[in-house]
Legacy VTK file of the C-alpha trace (Angstrom):
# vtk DataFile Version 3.0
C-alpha trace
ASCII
DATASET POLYDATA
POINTS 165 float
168.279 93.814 153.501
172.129 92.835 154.109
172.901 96.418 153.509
170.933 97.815 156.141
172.279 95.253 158.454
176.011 96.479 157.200
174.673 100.118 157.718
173.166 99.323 161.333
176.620 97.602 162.600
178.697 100.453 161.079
176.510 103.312 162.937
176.644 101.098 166.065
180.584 100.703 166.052
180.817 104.490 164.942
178.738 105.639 167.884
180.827 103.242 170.598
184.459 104.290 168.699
183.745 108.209 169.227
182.133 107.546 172.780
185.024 105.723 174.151
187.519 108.332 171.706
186.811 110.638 174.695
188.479 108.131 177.546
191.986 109.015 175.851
191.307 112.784 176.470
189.890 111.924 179.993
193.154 109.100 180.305
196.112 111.775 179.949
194.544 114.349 182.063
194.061 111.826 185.673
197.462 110.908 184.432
198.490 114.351 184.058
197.226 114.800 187.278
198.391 111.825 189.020
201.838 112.577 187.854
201.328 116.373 189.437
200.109 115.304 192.667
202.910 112.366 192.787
205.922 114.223 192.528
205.074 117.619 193.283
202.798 116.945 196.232
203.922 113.789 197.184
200.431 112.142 196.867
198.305 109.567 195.039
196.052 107.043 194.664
195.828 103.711 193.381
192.309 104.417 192.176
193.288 107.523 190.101
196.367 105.396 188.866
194.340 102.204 188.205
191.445 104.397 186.536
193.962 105.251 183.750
194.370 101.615 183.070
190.773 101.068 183.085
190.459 103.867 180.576
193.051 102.647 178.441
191.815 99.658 178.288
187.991 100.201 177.286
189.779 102.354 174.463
191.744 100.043 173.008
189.445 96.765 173.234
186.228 98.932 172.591
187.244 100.991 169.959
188.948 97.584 167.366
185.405 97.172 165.709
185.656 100.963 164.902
189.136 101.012 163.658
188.250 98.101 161.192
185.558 100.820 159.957
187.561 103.218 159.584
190.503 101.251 157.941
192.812 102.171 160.365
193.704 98.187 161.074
196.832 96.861 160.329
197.287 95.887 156.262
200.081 95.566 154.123
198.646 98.710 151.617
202.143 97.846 149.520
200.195 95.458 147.842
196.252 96.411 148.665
196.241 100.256 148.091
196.856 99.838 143.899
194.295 96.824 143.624
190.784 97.088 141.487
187.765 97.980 143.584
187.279 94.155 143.314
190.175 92.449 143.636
190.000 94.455 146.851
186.663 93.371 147.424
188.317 89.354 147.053
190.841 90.007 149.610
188.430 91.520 152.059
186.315 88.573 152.243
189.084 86.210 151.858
190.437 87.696 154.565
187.606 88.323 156.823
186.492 84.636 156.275
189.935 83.539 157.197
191.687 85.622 159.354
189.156 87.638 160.998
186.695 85.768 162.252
188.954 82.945 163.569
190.052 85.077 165.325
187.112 86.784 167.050
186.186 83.502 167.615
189.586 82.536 169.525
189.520 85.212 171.532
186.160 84.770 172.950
186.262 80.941 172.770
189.292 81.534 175.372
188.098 84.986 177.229
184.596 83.855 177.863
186.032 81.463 180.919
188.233 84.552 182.410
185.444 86.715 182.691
182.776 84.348 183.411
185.584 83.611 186.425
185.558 87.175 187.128
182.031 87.777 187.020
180.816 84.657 189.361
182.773 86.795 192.523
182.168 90.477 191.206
185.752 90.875 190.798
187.875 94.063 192.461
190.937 95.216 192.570
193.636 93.287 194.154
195.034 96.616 195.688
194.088 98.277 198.635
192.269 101.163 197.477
191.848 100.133 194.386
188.771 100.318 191.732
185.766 98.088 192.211
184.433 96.464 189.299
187.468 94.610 187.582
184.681 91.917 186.442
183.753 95.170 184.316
186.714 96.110 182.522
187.170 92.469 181.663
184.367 92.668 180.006
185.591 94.198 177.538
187.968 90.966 176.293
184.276 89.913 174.948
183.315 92.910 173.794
185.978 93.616 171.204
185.527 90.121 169.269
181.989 90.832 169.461
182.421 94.314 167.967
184.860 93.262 166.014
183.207 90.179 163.875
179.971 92.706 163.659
182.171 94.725 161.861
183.873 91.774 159.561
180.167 91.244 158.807
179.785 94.490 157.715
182.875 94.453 155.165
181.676 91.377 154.389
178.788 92.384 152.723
179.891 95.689 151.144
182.777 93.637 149.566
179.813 90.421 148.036
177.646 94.213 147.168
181.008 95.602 145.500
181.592 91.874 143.664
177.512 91.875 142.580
178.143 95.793 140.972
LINES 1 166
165 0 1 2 3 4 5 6 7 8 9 10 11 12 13 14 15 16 17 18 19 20 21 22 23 24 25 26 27 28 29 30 31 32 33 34 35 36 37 38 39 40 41 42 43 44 45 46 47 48 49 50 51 52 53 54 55 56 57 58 59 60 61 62 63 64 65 66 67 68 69 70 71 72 73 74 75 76 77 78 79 80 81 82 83 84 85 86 87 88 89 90 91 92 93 94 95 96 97 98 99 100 101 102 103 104 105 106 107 108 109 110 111 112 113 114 115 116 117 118 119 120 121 122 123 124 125 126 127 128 129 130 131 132 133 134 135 136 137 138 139 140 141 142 143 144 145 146 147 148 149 150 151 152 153 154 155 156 157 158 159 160 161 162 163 164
């Protein structure tokens, strides 16, 4: 039963790590673009310029949950990478229990009020011009310990499965 759970959160954080994979291509060619039209045109926007942090953004606090599947987070692989199977399995839950989900929980314990804030006025840009939907982006802040802690649940359980084996 826990595996399938593990399996459902790993295709869910799979599927939203290669969607939002496809903002960075989308991200250097408006700023490609924006850098064109700015100094060989003499032109711009603050939308175009503000939609490359937007993008930017919803990559990097969208896509954590799928870098954790893909073991692509931060680790000090000096000393994992030539552990057992198990004693790999002990540090992943050890670690999970106490590093990762503390933090997941932090950051939404503390982002929850900023984008409740941002939400209760609908939020836009504070530039002229500038994107609507800032409420949006900062949605993301509770996105990414949501997908994130899925995913510690996830490793969770493979590492209990690879103690039980």
């Amino acid at each position: 039963m826990f595996t399938k759970l593990a399996d459902w959160i790993d295709a869910t954080n799979d599927l939203v790590g290669r969607g939002v994979s496809w903002l960075t291509l989308f991200m250097a060619i408006v700023m490609f673009v924006t850098v064109i039209l700015r100094y060989a045109f003499n032109m711009g926007w603050i939308w175009m310029q503000e939609s490359v942090m937007f993008m930017h953004g919803f990559v990097f606090m969208l896509a954590g949950g799928y870098t954790l599947l893909a073991e692509e987070h931060v680790r000090i692989d000096v000393i994992y990478r030539p552990l057992s199977e198990k004693k790999k399995a002990v540090v992943n839950i050890l670690g999970t229990i106490f590093l990762l989900f503390p933090t997941c929980f932090v950051i939404f314990y503390y982002g929850y009020p900023y984008v409740s804030d941002s939400w209760s006025v609908f939020e836009d840009s504070k530039e002229a011009g500038g994107l609507p939907g800032v409420f949006l982006l900062k949605s993301a802040i509770l996105a990414f310990p949501i997908l994130v802690g899925l995913q510690g649940i996830a490793k969770f359980i493979r590492a209990v499965n690879t103690l039980k084996s």
